[in-house]
PyMOL Python script that loads the backbone (N, CA, C, O; Angstrom):
from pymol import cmd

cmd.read_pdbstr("""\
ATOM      1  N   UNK A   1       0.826  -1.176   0.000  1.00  0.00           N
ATOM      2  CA  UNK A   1       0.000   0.000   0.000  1.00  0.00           C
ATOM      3  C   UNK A   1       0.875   1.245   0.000  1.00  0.00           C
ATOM      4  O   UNK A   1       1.831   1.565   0.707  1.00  0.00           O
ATOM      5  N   UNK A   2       0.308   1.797  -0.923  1.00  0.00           N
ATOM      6  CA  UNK A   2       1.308   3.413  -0.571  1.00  0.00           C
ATOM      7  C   UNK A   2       0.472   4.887  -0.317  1.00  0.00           C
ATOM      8  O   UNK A   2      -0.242   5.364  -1.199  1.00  0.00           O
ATOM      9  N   UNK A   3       0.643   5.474   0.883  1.00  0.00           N
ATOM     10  CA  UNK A   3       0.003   6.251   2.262  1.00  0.00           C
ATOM     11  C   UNK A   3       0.613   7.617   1.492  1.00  0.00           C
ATOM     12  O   UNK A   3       1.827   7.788   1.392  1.00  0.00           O
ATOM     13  N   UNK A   4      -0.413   8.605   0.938  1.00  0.00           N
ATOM     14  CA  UNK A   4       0.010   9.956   1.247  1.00  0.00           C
ATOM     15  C   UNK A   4       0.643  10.384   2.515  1.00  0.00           C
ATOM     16  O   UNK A   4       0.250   9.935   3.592  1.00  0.00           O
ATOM     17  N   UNK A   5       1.399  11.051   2.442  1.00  0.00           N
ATOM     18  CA  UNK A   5       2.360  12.246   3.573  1.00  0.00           C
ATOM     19  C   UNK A   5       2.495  13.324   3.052  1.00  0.00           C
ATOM     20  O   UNK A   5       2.512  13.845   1.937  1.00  0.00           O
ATOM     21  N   UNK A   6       2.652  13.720   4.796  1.00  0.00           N
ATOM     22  CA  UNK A   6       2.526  15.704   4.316  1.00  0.00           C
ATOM     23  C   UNK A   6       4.150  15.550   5.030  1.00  0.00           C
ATOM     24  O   UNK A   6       4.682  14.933   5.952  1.00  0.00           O
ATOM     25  N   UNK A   7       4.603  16.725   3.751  1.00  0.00           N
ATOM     26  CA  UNK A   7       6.336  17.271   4.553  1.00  0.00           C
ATOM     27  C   UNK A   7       5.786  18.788   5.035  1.00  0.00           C
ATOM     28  O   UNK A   7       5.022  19.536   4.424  1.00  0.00           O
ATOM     29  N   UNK A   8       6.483  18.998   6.435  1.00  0.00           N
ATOM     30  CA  UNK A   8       6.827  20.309   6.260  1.00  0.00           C
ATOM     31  C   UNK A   8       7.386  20.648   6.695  1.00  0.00           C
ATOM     32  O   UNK A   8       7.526  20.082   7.779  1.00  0.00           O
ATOM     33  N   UNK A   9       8.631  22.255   6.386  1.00  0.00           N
ATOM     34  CA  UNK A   9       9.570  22.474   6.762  1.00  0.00           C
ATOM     35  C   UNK A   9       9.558  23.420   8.256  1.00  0.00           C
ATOM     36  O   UNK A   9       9.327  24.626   8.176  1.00  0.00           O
ATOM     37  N   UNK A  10       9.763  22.919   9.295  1.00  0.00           N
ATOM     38  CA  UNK A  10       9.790  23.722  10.280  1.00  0.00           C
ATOM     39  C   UNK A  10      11.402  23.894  10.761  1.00  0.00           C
ATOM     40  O   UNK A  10      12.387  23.422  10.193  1.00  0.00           O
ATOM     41  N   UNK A  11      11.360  24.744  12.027  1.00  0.00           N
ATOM     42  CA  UNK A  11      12.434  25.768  12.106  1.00  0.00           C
ATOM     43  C   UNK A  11      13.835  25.044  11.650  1.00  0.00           C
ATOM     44  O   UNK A  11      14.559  25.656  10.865  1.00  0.00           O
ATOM     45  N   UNK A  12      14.210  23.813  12.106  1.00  0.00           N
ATOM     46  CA  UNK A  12      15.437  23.386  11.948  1.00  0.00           C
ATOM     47  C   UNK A  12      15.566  22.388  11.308  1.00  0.00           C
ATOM     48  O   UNK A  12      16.712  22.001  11.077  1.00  0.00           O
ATOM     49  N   UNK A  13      13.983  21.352  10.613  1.00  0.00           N
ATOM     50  CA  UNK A  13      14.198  20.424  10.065  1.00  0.00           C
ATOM     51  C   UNK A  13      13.072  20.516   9.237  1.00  0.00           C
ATOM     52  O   UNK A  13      12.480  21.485   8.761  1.00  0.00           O
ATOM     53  N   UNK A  14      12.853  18.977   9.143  1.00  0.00           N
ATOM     54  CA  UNK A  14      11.732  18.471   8.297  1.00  0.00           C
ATOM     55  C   UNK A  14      10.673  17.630   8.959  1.00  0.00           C
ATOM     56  O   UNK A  14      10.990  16.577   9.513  1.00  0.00           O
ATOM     57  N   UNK A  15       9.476  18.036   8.926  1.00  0.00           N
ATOM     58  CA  UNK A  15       8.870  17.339  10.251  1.00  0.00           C
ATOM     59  C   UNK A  15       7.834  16.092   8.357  1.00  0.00           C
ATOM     60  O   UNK A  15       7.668  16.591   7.244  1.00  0.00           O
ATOM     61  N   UNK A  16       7.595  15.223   8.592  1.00  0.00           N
ATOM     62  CA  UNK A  16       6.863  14.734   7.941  1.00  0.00           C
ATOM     63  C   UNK A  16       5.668  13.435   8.837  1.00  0.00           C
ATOM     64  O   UNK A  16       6.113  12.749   9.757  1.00  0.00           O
ATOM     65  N   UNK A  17       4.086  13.293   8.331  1.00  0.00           N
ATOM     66  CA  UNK A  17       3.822  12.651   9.073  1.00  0.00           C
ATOM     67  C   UNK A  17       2.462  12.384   7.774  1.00  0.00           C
ATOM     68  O   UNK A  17       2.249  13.006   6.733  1.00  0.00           O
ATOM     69  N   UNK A  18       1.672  11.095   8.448  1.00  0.00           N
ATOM     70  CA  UNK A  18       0.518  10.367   7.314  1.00  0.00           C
ATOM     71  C   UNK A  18      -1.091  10.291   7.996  1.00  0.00           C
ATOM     72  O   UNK A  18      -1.748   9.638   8.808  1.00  0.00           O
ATOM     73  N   UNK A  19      -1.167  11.034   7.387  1.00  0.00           N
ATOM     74  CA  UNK A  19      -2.739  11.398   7.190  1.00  0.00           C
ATOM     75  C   UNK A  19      -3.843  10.382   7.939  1.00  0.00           C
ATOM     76  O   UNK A  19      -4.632  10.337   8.882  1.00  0.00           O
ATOM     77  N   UNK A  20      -3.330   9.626   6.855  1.00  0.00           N
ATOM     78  CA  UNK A  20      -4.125   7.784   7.343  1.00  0.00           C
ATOM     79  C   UNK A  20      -4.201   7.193   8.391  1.00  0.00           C
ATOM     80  O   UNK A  20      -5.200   6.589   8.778  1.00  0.00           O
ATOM     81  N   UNK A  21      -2.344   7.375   9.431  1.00  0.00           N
ATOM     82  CA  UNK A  21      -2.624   6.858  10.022  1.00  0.00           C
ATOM     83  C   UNK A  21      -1.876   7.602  11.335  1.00  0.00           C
ATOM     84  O   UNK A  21      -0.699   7.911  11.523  1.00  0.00           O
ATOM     85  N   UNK A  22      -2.954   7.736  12.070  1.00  0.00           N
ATOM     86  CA  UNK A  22      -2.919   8.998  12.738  1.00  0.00           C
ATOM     87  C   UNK A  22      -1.588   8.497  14.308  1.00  0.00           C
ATOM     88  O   UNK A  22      -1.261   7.354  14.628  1.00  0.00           O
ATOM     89  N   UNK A  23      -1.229   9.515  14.805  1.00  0.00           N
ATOM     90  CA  UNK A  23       0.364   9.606  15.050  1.00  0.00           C
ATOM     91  C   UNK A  23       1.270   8.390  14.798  1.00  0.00           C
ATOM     92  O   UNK A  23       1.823   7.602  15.565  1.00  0.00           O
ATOM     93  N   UNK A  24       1.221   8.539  13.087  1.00  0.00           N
ATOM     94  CA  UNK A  24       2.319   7.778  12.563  1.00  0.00           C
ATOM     95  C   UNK A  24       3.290   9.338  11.796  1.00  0.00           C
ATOM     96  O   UNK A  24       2.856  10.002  10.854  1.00  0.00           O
ATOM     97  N   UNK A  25       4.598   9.590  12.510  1.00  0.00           N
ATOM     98  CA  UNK A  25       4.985  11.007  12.185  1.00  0.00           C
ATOM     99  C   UNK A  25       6.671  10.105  12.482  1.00  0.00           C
ATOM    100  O   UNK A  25       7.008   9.073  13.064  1.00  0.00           O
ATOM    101  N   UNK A  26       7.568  11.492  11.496  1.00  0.00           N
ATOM    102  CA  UNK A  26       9.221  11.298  11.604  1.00  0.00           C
ATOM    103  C   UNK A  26       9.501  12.933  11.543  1.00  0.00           C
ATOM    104  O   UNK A  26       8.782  13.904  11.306  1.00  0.00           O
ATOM    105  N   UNK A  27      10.594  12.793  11.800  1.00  0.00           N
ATOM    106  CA  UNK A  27      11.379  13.784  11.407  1.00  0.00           C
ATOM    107  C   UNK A  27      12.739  14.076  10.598  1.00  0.00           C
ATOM    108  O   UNK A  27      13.177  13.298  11.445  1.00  0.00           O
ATOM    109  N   UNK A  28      13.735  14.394   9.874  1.00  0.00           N
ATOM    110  CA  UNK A  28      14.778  14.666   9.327  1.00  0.00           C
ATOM    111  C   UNK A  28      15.435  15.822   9.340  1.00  0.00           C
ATOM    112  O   UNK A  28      14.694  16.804   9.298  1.00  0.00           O
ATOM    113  N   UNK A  29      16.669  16.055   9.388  1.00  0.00           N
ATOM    114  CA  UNK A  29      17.338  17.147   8.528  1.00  0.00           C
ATOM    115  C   UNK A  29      17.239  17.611   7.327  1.00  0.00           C
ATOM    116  O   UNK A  29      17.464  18.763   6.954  1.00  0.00           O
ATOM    117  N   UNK A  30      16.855  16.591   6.632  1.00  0.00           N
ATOM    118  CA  UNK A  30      16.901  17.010   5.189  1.00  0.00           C
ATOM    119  C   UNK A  30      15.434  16.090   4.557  1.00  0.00           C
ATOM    120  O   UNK A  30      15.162  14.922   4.839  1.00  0.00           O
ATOM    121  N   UNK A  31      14.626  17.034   3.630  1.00  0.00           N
ATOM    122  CA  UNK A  31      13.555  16.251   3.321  1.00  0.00           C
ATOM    123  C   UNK A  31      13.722  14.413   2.545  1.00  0.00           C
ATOM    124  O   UNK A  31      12.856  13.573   2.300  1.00  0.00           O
ATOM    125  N   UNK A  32      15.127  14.397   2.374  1.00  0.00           N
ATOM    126  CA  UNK A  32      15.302  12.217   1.493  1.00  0.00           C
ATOM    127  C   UNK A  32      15.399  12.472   3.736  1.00  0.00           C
ATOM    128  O   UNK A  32      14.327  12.272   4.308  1.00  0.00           O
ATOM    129  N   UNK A  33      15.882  12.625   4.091  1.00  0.00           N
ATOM    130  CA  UNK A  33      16.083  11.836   5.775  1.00  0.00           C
ATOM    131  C   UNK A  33      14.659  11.499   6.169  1.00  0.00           C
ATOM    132  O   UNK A  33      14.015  10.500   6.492  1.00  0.00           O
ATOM    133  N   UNK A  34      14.460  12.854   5.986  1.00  0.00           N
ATOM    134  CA  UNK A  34      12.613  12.556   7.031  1.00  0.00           C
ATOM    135  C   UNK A  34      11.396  11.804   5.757  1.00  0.00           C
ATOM    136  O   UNK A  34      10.240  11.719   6.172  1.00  0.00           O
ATOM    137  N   UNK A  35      11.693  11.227   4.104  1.00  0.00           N
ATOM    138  CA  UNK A  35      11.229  10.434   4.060  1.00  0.00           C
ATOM    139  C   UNK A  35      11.782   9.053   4.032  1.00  0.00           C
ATOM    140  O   UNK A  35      11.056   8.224   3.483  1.00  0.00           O
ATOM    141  N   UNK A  36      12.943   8.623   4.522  1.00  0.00           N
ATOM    142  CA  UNK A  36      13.643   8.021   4.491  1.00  0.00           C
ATOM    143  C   UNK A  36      13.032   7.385   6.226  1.00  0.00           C
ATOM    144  O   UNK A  36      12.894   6.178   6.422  1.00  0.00           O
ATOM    145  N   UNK A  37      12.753   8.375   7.254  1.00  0.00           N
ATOM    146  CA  UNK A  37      12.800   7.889   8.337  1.00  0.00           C
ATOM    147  C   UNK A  37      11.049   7.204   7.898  1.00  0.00           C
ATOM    148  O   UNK A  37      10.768   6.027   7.671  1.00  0.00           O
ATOM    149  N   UNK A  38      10.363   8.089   7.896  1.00  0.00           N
ATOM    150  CA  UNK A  38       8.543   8.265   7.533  1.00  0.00           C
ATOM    151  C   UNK A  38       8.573   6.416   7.075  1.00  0.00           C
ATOM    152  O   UNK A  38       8.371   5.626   7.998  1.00  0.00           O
ATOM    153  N   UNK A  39       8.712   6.111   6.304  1.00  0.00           N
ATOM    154  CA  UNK A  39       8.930   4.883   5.386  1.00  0.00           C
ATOM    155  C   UNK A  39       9.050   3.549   6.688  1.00  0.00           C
ATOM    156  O   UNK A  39       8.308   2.613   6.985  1.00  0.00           O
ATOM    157  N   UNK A  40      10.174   3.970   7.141  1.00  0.00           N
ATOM    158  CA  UNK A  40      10.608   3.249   8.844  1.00  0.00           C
ATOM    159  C   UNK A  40       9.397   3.210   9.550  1.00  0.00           C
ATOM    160  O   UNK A  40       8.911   2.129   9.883  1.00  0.00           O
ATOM    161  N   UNK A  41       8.736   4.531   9.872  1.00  0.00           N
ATOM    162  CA  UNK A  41       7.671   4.364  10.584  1.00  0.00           C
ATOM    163  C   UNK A  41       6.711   4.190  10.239  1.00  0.00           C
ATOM    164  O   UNK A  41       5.973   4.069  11.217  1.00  0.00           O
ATOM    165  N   UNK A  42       6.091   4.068   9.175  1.00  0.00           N
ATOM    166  CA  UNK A  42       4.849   3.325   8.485  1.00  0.00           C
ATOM    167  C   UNK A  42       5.266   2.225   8.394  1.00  0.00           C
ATOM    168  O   UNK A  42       4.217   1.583   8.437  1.00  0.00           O
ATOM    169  N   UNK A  43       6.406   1.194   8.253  1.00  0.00           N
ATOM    170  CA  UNK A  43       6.233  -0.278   8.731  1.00  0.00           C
ATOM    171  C   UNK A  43       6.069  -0.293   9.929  1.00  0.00           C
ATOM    172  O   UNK A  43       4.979  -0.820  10.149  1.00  0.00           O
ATOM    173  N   UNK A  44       6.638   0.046  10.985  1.00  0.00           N
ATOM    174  CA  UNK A  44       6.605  -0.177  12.461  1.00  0.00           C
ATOM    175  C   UNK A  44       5.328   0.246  12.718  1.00  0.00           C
ATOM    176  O   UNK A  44       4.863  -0.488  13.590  1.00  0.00           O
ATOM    177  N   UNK A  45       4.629   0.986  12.415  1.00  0.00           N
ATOM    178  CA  UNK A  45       3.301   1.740  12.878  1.00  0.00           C
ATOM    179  C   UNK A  45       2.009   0.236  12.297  1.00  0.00           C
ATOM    180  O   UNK A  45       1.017  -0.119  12.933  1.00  0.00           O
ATOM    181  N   UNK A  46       2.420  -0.248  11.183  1.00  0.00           N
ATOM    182  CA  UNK A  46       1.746  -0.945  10.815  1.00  0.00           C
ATOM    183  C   UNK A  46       1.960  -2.234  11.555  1.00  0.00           C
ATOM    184  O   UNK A  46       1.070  -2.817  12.173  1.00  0.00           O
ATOM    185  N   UNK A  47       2.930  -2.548  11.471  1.00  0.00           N
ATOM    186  CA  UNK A  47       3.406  -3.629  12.345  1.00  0.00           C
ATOM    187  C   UNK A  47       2.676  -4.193  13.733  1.00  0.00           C
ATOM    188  O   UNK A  47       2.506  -5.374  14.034  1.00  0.00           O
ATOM    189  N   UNK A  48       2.296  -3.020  14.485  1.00  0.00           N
ATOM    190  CA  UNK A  48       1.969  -2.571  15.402  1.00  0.00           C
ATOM    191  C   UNK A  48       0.203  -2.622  15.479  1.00  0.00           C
ATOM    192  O   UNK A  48      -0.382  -3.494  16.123  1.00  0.00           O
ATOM    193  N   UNK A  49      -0.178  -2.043  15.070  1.00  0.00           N
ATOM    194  CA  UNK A  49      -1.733  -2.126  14.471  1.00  0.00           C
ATOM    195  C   UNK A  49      -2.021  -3.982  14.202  1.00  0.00           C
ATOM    196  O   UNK A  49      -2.992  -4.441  14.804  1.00  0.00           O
ATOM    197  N   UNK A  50      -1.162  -4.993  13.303  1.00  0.00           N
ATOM    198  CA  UNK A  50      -1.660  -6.325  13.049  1.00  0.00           C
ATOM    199  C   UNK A  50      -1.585  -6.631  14.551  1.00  0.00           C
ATOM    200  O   UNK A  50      -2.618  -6.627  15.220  1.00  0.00           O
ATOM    201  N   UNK A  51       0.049  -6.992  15.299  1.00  0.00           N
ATOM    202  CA  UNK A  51       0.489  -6.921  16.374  1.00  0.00           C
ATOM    203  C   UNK A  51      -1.018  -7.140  17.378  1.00  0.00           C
ATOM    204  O   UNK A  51      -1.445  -8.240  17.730  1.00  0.00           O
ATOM    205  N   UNK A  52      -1.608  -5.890  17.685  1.00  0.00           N
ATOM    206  CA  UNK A  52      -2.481  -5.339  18.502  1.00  0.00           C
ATOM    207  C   UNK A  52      -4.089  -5.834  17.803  1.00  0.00           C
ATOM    208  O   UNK A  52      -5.040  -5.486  18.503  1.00  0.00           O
ATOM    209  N   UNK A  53      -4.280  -6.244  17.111  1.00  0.00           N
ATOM    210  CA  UNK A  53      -5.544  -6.593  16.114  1.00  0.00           C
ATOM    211  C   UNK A  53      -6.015  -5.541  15.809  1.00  0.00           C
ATOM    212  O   UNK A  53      -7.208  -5.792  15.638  1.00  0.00           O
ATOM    213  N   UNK A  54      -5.798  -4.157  15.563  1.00  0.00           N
ATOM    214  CA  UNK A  54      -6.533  -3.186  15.511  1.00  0.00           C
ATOM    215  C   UNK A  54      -6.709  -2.848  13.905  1.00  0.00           C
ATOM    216  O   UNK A  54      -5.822  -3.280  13.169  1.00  0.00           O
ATOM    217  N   UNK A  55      -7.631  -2.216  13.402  1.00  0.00           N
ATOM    218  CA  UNK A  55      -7.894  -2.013  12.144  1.00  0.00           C
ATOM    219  C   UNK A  55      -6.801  -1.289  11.826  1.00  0.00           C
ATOM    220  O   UNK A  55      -6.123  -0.600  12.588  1.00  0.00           O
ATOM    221  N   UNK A  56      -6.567  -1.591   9.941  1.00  0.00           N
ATOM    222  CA  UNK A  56      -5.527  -0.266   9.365  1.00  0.00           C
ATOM    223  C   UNK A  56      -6.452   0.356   8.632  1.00  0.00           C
ATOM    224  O   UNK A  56      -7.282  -0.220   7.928  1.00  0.00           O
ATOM    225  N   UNK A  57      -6.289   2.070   8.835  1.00  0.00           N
ATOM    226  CA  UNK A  57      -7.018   2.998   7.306  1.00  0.00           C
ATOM    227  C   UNK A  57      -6.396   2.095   6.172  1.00  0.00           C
ATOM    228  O   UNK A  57      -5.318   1.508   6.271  1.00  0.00           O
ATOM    229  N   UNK A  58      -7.343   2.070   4.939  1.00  0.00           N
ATOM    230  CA  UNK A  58      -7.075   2.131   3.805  1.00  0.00           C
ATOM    231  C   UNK A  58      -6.243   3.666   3.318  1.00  0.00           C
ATOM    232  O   UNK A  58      -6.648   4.751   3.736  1.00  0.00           O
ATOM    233  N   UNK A  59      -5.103   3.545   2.431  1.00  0.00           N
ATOM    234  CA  UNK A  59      -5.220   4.797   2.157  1.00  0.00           C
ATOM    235  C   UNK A  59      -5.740   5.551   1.143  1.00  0.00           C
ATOM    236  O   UNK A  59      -6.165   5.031   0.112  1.00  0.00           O
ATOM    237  N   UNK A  60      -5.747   7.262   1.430  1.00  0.00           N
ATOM    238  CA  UNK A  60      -6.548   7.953   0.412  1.00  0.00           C
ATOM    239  C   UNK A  60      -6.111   7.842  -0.827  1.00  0.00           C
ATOM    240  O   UNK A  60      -5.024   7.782  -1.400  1.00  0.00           O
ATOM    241  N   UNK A  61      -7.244   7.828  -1.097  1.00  0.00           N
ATOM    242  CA  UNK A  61      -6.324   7.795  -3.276  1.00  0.00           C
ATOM    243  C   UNK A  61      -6.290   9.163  -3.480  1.00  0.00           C
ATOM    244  O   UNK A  61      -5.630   9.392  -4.494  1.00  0.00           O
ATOM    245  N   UNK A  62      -6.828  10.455  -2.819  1.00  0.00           N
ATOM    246  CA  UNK A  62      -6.350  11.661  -3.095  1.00  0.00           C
ATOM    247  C   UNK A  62      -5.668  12.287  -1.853  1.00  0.00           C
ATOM    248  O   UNK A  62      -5.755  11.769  -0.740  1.00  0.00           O
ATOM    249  N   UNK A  63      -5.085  13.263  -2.067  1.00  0.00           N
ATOM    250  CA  UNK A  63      -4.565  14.292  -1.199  1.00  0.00           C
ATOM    251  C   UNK A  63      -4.587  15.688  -1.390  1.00  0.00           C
ATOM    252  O   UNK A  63      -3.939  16.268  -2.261  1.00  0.00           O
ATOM    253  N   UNK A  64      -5.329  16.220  -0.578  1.00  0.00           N
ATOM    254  CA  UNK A  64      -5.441  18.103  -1.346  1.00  0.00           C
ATOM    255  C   UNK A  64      -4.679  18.744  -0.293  1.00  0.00           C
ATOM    256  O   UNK A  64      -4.670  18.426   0.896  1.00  0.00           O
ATOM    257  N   UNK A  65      -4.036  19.688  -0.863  1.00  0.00           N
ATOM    258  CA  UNK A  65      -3.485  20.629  -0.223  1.00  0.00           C
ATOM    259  C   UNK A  65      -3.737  21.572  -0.446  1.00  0.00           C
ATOM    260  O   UNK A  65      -3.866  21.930  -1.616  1.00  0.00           O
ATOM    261  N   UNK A  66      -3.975  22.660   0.925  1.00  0.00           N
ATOM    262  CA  UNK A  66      -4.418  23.579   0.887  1.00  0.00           C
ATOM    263  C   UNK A  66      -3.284  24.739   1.534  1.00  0.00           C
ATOM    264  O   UNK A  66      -2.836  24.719   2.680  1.00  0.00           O
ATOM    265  N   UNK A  67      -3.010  25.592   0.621  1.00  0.00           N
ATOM    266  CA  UNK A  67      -1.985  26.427   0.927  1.00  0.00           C
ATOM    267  C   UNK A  67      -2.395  27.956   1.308  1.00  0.00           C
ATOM    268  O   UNK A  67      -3.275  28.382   0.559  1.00  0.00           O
ATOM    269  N   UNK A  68      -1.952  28.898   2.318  1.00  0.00           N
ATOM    270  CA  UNK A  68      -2.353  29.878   2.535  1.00  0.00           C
ATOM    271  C   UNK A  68      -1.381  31.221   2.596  1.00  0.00           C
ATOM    272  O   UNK A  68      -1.866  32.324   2.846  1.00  0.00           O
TER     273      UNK A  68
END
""", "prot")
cmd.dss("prot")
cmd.show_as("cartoon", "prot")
cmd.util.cbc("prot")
cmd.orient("prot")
């Protein structure tokens, strides 16, 4: 399955985290780190969810962003 993520750049890094599945979040220095970490934590997050029997979101087939 492949999970939209939102990046965004805050003060000193890259905070990135997934929509779907709610506090499944990383962080990086550099936006390849923090999706590099994100990736890490959507297996473990999922992992975790079978683990526990708990349902997984399907993910969205869209993503809108709304910019201001």
């Amino acid at each position: 399955m492949r999970y939209p993520i939102v990046v965004e750049k805050v003060k000193n890094n890259y905070s990135v985290y997934v929509p779907d599945l709610p506090g499944c979040g990383a962080v990086g220095n550099a936006v390849e780190d923090a999706e590099r970490e994100i990736r890490e934590a959507i297996e473990f997050h999922i992992e975790g969810l079978i683990e526990d029997g708990l349902p997984m979101s399907q993910p969205a087939e869209k993503l809108t962003l709304h910019v201001n």
